[in-house]
N, C-alpha and C positions, 0 to 999 in steps of 0.2 A: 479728416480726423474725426474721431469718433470721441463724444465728450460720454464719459460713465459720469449719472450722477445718482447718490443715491438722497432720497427722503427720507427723513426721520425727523419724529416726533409727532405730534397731537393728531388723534384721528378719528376726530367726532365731525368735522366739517371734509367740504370735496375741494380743499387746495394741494393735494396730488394732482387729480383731475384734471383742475383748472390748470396745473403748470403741464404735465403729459398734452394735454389739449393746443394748451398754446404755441407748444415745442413742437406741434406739425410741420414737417417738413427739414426741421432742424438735423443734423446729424447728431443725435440724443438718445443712450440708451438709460432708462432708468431701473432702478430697484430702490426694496423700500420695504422691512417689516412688515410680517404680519398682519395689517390692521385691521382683522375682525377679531375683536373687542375678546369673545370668549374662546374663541382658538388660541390663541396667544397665552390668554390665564391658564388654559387646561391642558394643554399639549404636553405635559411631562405627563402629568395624570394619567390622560390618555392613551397614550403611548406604554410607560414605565410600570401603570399600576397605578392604584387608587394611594393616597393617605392620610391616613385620621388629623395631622395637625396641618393647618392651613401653613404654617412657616413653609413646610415639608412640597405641600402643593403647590407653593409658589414658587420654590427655588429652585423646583425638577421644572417650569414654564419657565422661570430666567434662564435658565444652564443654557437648555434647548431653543428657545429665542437670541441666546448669545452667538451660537454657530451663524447663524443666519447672517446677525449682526455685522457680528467681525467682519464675517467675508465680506458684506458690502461694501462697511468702510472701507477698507484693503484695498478692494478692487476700482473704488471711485475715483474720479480725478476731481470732482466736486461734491459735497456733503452741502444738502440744504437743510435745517433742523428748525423746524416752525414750533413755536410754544403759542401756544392758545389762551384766549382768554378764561374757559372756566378751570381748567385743573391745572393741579400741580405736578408739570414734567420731567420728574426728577432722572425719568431715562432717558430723555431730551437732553438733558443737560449732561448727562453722561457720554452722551451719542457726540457731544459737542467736545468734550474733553478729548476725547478718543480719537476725537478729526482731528484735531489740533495737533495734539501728542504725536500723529501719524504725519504732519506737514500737508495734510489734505488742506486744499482751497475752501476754504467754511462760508457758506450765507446762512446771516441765521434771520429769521422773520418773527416779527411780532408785534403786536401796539403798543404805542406811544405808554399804558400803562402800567409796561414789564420795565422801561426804559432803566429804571436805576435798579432792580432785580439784577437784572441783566446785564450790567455796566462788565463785568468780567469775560463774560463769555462773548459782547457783542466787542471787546477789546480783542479777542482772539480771532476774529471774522476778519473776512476781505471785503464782505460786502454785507448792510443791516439795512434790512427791507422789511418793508409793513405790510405788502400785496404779492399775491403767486405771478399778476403781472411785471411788476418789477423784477421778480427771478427769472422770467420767460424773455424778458427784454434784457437781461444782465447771460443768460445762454445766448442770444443771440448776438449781442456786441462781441462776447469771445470766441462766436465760433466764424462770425461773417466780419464784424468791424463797426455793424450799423446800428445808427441810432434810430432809437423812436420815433416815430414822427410825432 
């Protein structure tokens, strides 16, 4: 069986990377937003036409960031949603309502100092992990049985 998982949230660090890496071998396909930083802001822009209010510039990037989105949720059998320690991920946290909402299998990652932030969304999780390791070992329990040494 083929496990779809998709990544969403924070993407200043390589813990996509680190989980795609570790998931060698694994029967693992992944998807995952956008995350170059100003593709994502500009792409309505880009694409639609320029617009003088930033509101306007942002909402034609969400709209079109949303396609993307939805489909992945949709189509995942797991959603892993990392929130970071310097910003505030408030599409993260969206990314997370949206798994939920759907009955998708949720891991959500983060440190110890989002823990009470967090207390809702990691209540809607099957599994709350602090390392891309632990979600590389938590695909591998469900897809083989085995634990980590």
């Amino acid at each position: 069986m083929t496990l779809k998982v998709y990544l969403s949230g924070e993407i200043h660090t390589d813990w996509r990377d680190q989980i795609i890496k570790g998931a060698e071998g694994l029967d693992v396909s992944f998807d995952s937003a956008v995350t170059d930083h100003d593709a994502s802001d500009d792409c309505g822009v880009r694409i639609m036409g320029a617009e003088p209010d930033k509101f306007w510039h942002d909402h034609k990037g969400a709209k079109l960031n949303a396609i993307r989105t939805r489909k992945g949720l949709v189509d995942a059998d797991v959603v892993v949603v990392r929130f970071g320690d310097k910003y505030k991920q408030w599409n993260a946290a969206f990314d997370a309502g949206y798994a939920a909402a759907l009955g998708k299998s949720l891991i959500v990652m983060h440190g110890p100092d989002h823990q009470h932030a967090l207390k809702e969304v990691d209540a809607a999780a099957l599994a709350v992990t602090e390392t891309p390791q632990q979600v590389v070992d938590i695909l591998r329990y469900v897809l083989t049985g085995a634990l980590p040494d």
